[in-house]
C-alpha positions as CSV (number, residue, x, y, z in Angstrom):
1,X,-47.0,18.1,37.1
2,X,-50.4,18.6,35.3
3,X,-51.9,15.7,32.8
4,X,-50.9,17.4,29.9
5,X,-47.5,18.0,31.2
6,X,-46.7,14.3,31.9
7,X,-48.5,13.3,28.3
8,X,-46.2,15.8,26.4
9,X,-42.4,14.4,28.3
10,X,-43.8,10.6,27.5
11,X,-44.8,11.9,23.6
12,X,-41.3,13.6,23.3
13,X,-40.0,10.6,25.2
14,X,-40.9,8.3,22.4
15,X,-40.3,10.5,19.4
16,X,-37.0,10.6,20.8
17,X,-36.5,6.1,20.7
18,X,-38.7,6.5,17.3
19,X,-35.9,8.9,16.0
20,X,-32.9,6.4,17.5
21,X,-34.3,3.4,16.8
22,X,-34.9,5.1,13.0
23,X,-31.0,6.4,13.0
24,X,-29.7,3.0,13.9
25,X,-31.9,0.7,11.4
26,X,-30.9,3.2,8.7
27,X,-27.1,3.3,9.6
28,X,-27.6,-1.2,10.2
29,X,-29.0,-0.6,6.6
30,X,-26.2,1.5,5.1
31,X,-23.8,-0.8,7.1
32,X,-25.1,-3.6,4.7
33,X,-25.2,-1.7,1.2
34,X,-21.7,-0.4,1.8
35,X,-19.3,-2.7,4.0
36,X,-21.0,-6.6,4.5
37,X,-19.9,-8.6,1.9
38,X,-22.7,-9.6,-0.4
39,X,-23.6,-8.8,-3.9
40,X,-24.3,-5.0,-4.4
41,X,-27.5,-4.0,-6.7
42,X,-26.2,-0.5,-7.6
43,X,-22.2,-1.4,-8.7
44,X,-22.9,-3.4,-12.3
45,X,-20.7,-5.9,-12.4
46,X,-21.5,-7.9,-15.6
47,X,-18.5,-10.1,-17.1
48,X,-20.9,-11.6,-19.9
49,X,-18.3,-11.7,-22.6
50,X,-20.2,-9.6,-25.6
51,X,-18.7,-8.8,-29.2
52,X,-19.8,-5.7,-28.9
53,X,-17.5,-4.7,-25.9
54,X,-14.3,-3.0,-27.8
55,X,-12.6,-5.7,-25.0
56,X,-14.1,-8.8,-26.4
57,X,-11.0,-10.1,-27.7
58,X,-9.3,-9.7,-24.2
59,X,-11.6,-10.8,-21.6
60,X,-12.2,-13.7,-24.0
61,X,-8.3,-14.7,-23.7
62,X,-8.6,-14.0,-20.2
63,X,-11.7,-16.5,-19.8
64,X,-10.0,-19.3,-22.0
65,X,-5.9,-18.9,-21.2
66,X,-4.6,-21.3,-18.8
67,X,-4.3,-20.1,-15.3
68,X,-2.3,-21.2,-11.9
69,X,-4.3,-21.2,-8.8
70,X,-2.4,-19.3,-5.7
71,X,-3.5,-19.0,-2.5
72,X,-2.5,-16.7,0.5
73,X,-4.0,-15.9,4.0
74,X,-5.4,-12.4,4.2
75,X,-3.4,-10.4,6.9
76,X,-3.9,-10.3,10.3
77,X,-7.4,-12.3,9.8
78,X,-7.9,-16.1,9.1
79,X,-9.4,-15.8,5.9
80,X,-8.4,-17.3,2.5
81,X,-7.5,-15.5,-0.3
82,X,-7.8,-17.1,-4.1
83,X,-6.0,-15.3,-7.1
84,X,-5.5,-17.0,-10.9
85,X,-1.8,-16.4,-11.8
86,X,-0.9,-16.0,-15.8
87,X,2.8,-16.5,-16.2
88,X,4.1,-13.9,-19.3
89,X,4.8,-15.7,-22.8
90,X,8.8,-15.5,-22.2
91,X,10.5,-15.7,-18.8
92,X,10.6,-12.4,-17.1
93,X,11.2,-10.5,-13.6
94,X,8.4,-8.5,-14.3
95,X,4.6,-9.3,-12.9
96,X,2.1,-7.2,-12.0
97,X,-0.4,-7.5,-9.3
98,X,-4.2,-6.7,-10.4
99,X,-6.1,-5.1,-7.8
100,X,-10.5,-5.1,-9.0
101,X,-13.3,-2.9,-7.8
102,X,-15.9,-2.5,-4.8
103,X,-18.2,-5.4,-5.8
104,X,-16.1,-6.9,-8.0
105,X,-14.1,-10.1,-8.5
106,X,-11.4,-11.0,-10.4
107,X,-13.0,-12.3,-13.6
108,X,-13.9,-8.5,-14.1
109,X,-9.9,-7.6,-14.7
110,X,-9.4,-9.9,-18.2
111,X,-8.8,-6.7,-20.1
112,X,-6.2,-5.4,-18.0
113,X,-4.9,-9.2,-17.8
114,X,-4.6,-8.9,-21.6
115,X,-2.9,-5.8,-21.7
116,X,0.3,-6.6,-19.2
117,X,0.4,-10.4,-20.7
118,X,0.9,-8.7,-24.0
119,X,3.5,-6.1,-22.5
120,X,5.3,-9.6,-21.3
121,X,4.2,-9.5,-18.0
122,X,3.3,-12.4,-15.5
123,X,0.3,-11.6,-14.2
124,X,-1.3,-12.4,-10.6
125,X,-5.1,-11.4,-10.1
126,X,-6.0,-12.1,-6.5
127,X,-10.0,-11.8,-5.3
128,X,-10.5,-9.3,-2.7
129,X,-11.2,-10.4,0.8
130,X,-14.9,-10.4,1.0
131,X,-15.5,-10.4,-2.5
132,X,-15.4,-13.5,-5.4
133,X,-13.9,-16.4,-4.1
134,X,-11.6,-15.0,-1.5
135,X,-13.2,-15.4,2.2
136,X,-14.4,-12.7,4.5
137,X,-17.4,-11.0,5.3
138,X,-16.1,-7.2,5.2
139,X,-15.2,-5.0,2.9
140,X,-12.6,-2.2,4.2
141,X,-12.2,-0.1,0.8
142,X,-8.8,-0.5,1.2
143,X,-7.9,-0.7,5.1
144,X,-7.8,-3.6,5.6
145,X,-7.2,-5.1,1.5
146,X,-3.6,-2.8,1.0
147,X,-2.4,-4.9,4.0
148,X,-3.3,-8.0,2.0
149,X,-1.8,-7.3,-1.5
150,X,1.2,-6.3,0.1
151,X,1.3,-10.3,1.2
152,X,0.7,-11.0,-2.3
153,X,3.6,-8.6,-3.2
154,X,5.9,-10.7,-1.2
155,X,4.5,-14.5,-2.6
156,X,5.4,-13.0,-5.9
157,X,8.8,-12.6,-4.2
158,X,9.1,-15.3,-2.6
159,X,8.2,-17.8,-5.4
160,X,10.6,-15.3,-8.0
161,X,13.6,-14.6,-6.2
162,X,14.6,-11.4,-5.4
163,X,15.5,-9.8,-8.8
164,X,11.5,-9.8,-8.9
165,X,10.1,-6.4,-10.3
166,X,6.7,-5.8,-9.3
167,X,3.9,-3.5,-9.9
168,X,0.7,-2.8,-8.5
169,X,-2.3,-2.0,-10.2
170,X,-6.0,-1.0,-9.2
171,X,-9.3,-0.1,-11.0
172,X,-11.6,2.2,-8.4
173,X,-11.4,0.6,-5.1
174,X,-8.9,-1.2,-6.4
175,X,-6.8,2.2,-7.1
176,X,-7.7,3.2,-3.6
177,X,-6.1,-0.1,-2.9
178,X,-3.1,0.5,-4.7
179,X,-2.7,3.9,-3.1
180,X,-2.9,3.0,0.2
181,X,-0.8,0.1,0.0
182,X,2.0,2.9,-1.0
183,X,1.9,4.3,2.2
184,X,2.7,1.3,4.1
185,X,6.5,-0.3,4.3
186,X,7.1,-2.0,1.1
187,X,9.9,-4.2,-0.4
188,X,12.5,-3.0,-2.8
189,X,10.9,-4.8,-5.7
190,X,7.6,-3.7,-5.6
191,X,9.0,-1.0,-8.6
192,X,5.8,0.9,-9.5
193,X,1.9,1.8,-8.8
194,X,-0.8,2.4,-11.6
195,X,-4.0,4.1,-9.7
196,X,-7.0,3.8,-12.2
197,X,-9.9,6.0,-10.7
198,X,-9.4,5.6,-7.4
199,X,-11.3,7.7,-4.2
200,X,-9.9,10.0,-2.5
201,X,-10.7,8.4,1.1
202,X,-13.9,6.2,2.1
203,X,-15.7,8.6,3.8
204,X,-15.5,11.2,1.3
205,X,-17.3,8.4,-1.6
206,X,-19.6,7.6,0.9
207,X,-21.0,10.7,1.6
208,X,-20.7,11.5,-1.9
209,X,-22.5,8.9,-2.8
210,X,-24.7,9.2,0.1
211,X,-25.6,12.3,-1.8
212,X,-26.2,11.0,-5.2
213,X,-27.8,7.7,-4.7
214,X,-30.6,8.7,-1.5
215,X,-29.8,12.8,-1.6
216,X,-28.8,11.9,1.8
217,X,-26.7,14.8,3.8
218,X,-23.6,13.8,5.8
219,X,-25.0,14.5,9.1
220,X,-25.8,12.1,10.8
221,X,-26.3,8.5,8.7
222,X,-22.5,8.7,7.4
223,X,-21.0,9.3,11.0
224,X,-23.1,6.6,12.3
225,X,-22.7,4.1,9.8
226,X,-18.8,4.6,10.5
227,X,-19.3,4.4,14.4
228,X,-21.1,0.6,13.1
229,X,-18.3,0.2,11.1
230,X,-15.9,0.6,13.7
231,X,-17.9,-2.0,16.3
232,X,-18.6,-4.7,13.7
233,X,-15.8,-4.4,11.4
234,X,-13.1,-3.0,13.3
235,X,-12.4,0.1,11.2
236,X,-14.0,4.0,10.8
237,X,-14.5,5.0,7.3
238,X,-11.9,7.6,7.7
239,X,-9.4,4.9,8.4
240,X,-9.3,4.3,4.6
241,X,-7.8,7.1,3.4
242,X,-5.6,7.0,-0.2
243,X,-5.2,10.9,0.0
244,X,-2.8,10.5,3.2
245,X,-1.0,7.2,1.9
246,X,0.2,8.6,-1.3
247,X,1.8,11.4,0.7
248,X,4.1,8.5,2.9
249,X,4.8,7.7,-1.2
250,X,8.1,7.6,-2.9
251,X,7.7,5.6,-5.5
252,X,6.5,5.7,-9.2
253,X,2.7,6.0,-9.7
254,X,0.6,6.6,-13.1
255,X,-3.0,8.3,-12.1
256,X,-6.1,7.5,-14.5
257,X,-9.1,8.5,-14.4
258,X,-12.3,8.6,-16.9
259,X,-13.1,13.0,-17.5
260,X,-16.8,11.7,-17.5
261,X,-16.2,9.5,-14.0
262,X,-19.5,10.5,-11.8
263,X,-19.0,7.7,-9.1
264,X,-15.9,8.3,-8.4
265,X,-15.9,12.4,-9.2
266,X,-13.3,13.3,-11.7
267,X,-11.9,16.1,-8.6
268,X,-10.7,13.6,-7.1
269,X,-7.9,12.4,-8.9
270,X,-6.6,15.6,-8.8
271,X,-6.3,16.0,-5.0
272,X,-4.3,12.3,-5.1
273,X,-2.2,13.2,-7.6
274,X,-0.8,16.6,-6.0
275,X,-0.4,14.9,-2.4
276,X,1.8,12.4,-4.2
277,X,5.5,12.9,-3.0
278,X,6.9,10.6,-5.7
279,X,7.7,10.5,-9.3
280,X,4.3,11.0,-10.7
281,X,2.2,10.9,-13.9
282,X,-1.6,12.3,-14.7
283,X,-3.9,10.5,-17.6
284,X,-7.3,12.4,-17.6
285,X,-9.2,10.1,-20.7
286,X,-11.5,12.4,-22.0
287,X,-15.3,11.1,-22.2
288,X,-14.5,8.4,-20.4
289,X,-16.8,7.2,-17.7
290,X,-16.0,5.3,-14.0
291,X,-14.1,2.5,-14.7
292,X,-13.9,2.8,-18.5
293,X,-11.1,4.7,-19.6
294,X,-9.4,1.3,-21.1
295,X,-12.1,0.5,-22.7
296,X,-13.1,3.9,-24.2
297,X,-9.7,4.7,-25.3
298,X,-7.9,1.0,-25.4
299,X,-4.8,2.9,-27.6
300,X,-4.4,5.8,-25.4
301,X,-4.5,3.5,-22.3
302,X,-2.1,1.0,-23.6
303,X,0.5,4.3,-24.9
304,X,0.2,5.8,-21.5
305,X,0.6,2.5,-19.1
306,X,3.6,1.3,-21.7
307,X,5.4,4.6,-21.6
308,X,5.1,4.7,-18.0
309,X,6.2,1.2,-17.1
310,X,9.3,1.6,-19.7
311,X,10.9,4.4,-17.0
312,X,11.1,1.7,-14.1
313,X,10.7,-1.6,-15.6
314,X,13.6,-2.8,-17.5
């Protein structure tokens, strides 16, 4: 083999480790922004109360109303989960189960607390494993999480007796949530689902916003940052996957979602929403962006959500 030969196999040699090496860091990178637990820069979570925010009035009931302190192991992992629980005004059956965002925590949910308290519902709003003051180090966008609020399901329960009435409700991951806890095997009581702008299945937001945020194609940082996934966390990306729960549904569910909603794309509700298989309702809020259709519209939102809840809930 001549000089040059050998100098141009060792060259290629090493621009293939530079390239691997490069792949790897990048997914170990990507692994961090979208699954370790850990505050994330580019998901605003502010819960500053303002007087500007059409909410204020809520969140600040939320922030000053007496709360009971529940705790519950997450499932399958020894971690432990943290919620606030709001009991209604009068005695009832009827709670609801709060599921918050990627990023998130529970102190974000005060307007939706607000709006079942006043509909005379007891209220549970759990942290997310991984996320506020619930324990964990991963976060499964909705894996691993649907598995744990079905446990929560079942404390309500067991604490309420079996004439219990329960509904589940999610805001973006949290809607995800929601989803694909419907596909799973669920208790007699657990009535009703209310999705608010949830995705259609992790690696489709990903690589979405993959897209958006770096311009990044699909091929091959979203692939390998699953295949990390999968060693360090125990789950592929496509493992979360709302679009094939909702089909396993039976049960009552109200889709939301913002008509202005670019970070979770507005298409997406759509494609939940006809794979549905039971009783089923759409609210596209018009102008409203990710997470914001309450808040854009709070008399729309509370009409809709009421109207829905008074066909199950009695």
């Amino acid at each position: 083999m001549s000089k040059g030969k050998k100098w141009g196999l060792i060259s290629l040699g090493v621009l293939v480790v530079v390239i691997v090496v490069g792949l790897l860091g990048a997914s170990l990178y990507f692994y961090n922004m979208t699954v370790a637990s850990g505050k994330k820069e580019f998901v605003a979570v502010d819960t500053t109360l303002k007087k500007s925010d059409p909410l204020y009035a809520q969140k600040k009931w939320y922030r000053d109303v007496s709360k009971q302190r529940w705790t519950e192991q997450a499932a399958g992992a020894n971690l432990k989960l943290v919620a606030d629980y709001i009991p209604a005004a009068k005695k009832t059956t009827k709670t609801v189960v709060l599921v918050h965002g990627f990023g998130s925590n529970k102190e974000a949910m005060g307007g939706y607390a607000a709006l079942f308290h006043q509909l005379g519902y007891n209220t549970l709003i759990p942290d997310t494993r991984g996320q506020g003051q619930s324990q964990g180090k991963v976060i499964s966008y909705g894996h691993y999480e649907s598995k744990d609020y079905l446990k929560w399901v079942d404390q309500v329960i067991a604490k309420q007796g079996k004439q219990s009435q329960v509904v589940l409700f999610g805001v973006s991951m949290g809607g995800a949530t929601t989803m694909m806890t419907s596909g799973l095997k669920t208790p007699s009581q657990l009535k009703a689902y209310i999705e608010d702008c949830g995705y259609t299945d992790a690696e489709s937001e990903i690589t979405y916003q993959a897209k958006q945020m770096y311009n990044l194609p699909y091929w091959p940082l979203v692939p390998l940052t699953s295949a990390v996934a999968k060693v360090k966390a125990g789950f592929y990306f496509k493992d979360a996957n709302a679009l094939a729960a909702v089909k396993k549904n039976h049960k009552p569910m109200l889709f939301i979602h913002g008509g202005a909603d670019t970070f979770v794309p507005t298409r997406m509700v759509y494609q939940v929403y006809r794979a549905d298989n039971g009783p089923k309702q759409l609210v596209v809020v018009p102008g409203a962006k990710h997470a914001a259709a309450l808040s854009h519209n709070p008399t729309l939102y509370e009409q809709k959500v009421k109207a829905f809840l008074a066909k199950y809930i009695h």
